[in-house]
N, C-alpha and C positions, 0 to 999 in steps of 0.2 A: 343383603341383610333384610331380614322380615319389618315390616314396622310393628310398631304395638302402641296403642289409644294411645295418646297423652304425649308423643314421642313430638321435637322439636323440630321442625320440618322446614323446607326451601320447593315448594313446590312451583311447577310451572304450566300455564294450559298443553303448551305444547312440549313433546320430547327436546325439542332443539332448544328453548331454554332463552329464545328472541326476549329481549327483556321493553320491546313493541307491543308482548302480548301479555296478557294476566299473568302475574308471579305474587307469589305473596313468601312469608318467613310466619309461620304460625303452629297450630298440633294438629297432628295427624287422629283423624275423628272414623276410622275406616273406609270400606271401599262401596262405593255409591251404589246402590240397590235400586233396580229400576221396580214398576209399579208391578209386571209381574211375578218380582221376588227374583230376577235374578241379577247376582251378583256382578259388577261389570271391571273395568282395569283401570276405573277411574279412580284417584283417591279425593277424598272428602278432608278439606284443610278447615279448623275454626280459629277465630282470634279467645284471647282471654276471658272475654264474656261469652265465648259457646258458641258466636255466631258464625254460619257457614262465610267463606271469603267469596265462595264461588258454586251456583248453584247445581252444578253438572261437573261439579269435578275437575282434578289436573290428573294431565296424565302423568307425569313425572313426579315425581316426589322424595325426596330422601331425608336421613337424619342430620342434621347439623349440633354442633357443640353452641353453646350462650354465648361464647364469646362471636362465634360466628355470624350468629346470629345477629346481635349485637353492633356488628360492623352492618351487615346488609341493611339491618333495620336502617342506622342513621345517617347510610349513604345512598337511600334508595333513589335518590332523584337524577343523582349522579347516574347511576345504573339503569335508571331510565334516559338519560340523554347520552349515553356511550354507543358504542359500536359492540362491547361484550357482550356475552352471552352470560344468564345469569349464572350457570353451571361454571364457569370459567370464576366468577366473583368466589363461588363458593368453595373452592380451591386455592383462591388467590385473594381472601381479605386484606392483608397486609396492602398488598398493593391498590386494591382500592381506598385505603384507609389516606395512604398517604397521598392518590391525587387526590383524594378531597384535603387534607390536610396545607398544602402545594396550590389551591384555588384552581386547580384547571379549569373547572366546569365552575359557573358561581352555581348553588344548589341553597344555599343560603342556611346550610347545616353543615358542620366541621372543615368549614372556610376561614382559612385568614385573612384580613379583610388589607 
């Protein structure tokens, strides 16, 4: 599926989706244009205020639903100290909802104490 400006995104630096390396949950702002005009396979992710998350791009990138989003957003610590992949969260919110919910990881966001 094409993206288009504005679209709700789970992008990742790298294709594999290591949640080790740069990931963000933000909009899809097009694809990163180098200085001599050419177009490259990178995509360009912004937050709410416009600002780029990363200044050279993810190569990965796809659409996600609010609610999906949503989960990644308030479990992201979690997802940085797991063994998934973020592509794996992104299919599998549910479950990460509920180890955070369960305290596996303390993340100090959607813990029961």
């Amino acid at each position: 599926m094409k993206l288009k400006q504005g679209d709700y995104v789970l992008a990742t630096k790298y294709s594999d989706g290591d949640t080790k390396d740069h990931f963000c949950v933000g909009f899809f702002n097009g694809m990163l244009i180098q200085n001599d005009g050419k177009v490259t396979d990178r995509h360009m992710v912004i937050d709410s205020e416009g600002k780029n998350f990363r200044g050279n791009g993810f190569r990965r990138c796809e659409k996600i639903s609010q609610k999906v989003g949503d989960i990644l957003v308030a479990n992201i610590n979690l997802m940085e100290q797991g063994c998934a992949s973020a592509w794996y969260w992104r299919y599998h919110p549910k479950q990460l909802q509920t180890l955070a919910d369960i305290g596996i990881i303390k993340t100090g966001k959607g813990n029961k104490s």
